[in-house]
C-alpha positions as CSV (number, residue, x, y, z in Angstrom):
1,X,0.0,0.0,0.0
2,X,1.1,3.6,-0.9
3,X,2.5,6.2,1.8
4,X,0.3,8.6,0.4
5,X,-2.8,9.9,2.9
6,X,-5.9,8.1,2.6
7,X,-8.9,9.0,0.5
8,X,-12.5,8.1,0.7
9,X,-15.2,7.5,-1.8
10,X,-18.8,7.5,0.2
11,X,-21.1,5.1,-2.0
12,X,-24.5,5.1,-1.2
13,X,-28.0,5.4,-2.0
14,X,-30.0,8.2,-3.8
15,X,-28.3,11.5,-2.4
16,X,-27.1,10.4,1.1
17,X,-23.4,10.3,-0.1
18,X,-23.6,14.2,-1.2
19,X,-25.2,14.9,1.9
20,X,-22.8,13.5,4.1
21,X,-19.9,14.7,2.3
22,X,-21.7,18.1,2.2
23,X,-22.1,18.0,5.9
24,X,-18.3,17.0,6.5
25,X,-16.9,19.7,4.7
26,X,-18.6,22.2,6.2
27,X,-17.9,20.8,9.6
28,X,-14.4,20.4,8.6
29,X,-13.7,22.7,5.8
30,X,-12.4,19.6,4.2
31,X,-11.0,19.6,0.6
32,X,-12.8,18.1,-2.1
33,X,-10.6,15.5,-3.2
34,X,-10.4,14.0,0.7
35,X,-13.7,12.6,0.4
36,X,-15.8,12.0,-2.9
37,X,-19.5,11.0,-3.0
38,X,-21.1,8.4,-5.1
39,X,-24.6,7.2,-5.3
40,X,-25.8,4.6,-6.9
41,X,-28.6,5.9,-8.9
42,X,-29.3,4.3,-12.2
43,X,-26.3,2.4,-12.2
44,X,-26.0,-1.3,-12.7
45,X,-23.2,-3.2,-10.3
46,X,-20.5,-3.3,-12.8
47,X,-21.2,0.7,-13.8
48,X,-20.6,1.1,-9.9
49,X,-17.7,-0.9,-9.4
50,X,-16.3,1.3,-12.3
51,X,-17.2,4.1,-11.4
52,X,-15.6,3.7,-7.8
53,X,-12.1,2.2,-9.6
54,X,-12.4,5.4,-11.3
55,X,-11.9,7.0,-8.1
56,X,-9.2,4.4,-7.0
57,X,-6.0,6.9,-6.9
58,X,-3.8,5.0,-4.2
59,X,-5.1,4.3,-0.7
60,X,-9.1,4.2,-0.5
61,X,-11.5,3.6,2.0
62,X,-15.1,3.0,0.2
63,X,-17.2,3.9,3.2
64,X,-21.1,2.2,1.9
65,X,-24.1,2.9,3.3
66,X,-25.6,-1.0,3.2
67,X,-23.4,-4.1,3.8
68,X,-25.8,-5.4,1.6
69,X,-27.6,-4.1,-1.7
70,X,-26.3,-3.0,-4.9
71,X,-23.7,-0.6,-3.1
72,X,-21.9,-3.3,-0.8
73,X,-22.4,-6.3,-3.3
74,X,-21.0,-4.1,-5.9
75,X,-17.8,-3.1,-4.5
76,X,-16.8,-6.0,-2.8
77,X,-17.4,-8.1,-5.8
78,X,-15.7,-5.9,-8.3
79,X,-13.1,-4.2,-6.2
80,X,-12.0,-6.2,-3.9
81,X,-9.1,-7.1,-6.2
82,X,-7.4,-3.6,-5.5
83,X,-4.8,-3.7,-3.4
84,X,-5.1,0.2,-2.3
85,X,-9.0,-0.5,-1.0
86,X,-10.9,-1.3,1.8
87,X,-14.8,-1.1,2.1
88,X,-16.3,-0.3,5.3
89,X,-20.2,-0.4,5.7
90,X,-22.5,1.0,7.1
91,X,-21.4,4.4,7.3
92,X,-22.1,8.0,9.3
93,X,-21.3,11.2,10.0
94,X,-18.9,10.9,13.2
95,X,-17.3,8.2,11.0
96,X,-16.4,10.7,8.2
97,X,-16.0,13.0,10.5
98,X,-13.4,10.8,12.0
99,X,-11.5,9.5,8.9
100,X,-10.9,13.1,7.6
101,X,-9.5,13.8,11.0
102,X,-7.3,10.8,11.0
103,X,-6.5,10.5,7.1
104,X,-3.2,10.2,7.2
105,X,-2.6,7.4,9.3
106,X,-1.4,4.0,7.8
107,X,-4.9,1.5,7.1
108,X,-3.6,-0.8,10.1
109,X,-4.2,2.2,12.3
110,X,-6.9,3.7,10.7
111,X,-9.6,0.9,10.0
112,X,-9.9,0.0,13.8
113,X,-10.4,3.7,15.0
114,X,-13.1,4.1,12.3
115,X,-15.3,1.0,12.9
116,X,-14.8,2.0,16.7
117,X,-16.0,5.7,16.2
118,X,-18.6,4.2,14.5
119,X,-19.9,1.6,16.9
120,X,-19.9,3.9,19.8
121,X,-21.3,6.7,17.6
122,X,-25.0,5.0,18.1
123,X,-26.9,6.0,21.1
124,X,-30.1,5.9,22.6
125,X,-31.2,9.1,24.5
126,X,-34.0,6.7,26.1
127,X,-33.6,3.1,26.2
128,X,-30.8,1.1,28.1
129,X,-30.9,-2.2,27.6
130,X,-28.5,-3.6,30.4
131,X,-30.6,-1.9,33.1
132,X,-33.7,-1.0,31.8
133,X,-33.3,2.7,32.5
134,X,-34.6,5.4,31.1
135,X,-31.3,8.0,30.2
136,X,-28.8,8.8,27.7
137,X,-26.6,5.8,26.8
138,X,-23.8,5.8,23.8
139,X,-22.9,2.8,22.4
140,X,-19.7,1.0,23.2
C-alpha cells in the first residue's frame, strides 16, 4: 500500500453520499478531493464498481451505506481485487468525521479507529438495555 494519505469514496444510495460529504466539509472545511461521494442511482453493479475504480487513486477507504444491496455487493465483488482499497459499511457522519481527522494514518491504524467511532457513535437518548433505565446511553 502507498505512503500517500488516505482517500475516501462514500457510495451510497439516492443523495445520502452528497449529503454527508456536504455535511463534513462544512464541519471540517475539508478539501474536495479527501472525500468523494457516489450514489448509486441508475447504475448497474458493474457501472458502480467502475465508477468507484475510477476513483481508486492510491489508498481508499469505500465507506457504503448498506453491507448489503447494490452498493456493498458491488464493491466488494468488483473491487475487492485492489490492493489500495478497503470497504467499510455502514457508514455516518462521526465516521467521516473521523476519517478526515485521522486521514493520514497508515490502514492498520486507521480501519480500527473508524469502525470504533462508528460503533460507539449510536446511542439511545432513552432506552438502556442492560438496566432498563430510562437515560442517555452511547454505544460501546
Amino acid at each position: 500500500m502507498s505512503d500517500t494519505a488516505v482517500r475516501g469514496i462514500v457510495l451510497a444510495h439516492g443523495t445520502m453520499a452528497d449529503g454527508l460529504v456536504d455535511a463534513v466539509r462544512q464541519i471540517t472545511g475539508a478539501e474536495a478531493d479527501i472525500l468523494t461521494p457516489l450514489s448509486n442511482r441508475g447504475l448497474s453493479p458493474e457501472a458502480i464498481a467502475a465508477a468507484v475504480r475510477a476513483q481508486v487513486r492510491g489508498p481508499t477507504i469505500v465507506f457504503t451505506d448498506l453491507q448489503t444491496g447494490s452498493c456493498g455487493f458491488a464493491v466488494r465483488r468488483y473491487c475487492l481485487d485492489l490492493p489500495d482499497l478497503v470497504v467499510l459499511s455502514g457508514v455516518n457522519l462521526p465516521v467521516l468525521l473521523e476519517f478526515v481527522m485521522h486521514q493520514a494514518l497508515p490502514f492498520n491504524e486507521l480501519v480500527p479507529k473508524l469502525l470504533a467511532r462508528g460503533k460507539s457513535a449510536i446511542a439511545s437518548s432513552k432506552f438502556n438495555s442492560e438496566s432498563n433505565e430510562h437515560r442517555a446511553v452511547s454505544g460501546g
